[in-house]
C-alpha positions in Angstrom: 0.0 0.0 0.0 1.3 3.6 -1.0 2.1 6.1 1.4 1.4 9.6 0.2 2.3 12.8 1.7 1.0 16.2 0.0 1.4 19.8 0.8 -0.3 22.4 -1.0 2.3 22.5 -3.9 3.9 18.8 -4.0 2.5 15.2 -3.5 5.1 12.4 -2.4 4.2 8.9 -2.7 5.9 5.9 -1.5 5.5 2.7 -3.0 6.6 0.0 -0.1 5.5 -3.0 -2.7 8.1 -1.3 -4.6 11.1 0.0 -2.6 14.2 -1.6 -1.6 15.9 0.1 1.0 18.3 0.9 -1.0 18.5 4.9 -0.1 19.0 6.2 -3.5 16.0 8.6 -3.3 17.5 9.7 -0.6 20.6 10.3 -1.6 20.1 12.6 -4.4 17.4 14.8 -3.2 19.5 17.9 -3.0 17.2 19.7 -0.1 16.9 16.7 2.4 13.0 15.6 2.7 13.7 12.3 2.7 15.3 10.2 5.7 15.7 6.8 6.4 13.2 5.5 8.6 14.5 4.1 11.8 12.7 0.9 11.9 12.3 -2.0 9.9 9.1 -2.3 7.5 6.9 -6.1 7.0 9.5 -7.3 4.4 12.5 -6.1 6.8 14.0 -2.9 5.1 14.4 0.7 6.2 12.2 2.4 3.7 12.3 6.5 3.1 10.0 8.5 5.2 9.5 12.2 4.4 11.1 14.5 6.9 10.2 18.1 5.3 7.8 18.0 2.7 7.7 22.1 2.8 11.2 21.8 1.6 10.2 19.8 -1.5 10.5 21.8 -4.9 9.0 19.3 -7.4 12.5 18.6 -8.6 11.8 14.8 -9.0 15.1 13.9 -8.2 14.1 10.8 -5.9 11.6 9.6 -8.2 14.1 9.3 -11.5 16.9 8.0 -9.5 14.6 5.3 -8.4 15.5 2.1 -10.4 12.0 0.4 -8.8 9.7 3.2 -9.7 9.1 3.4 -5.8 8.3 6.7 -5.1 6.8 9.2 -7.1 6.4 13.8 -6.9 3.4 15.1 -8.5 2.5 18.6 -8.6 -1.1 19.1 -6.3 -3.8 21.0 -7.9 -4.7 24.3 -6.6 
């Protein structure tokens, strides 16, 4: 099941079917929304949570680093 966070501007949503704990996302998201979260998930990874969505700018970084199509950034209607 998907976990999606949104904020007036920006929608995150986390595939845990998906993901891998492999930290990519997290790696490459140049204003640091993403963290690791500190405990272990059903199928016994560390998936990404969101740690500051207001500091998301839609840059999609996460999402196209993300070899599993795991997480996905979509703009939020107004």
């Amino acid at each position: 099941m998907p976990i999606i966070v949104t904020k007036s501007t920006f929608a995150i949503q986390i595939n845990y079917e998906y993901c891998t704990g492999c930290g990519i996302c997290i790696h490459f998201c140049p204003r640091d929304v993403l963290e690791k979260e500190n405990r272990l998930n059903q199928r016994g990874i560390y998936p990404p949570n969101v740690l500051d969505l207001d500091a998301c700018t839609g840059c999609r970084l996460c999402e196209l680093y993300c070899g599993n199509f795991a997480i996905a950034v979509t703009k939020t209607p107004r």
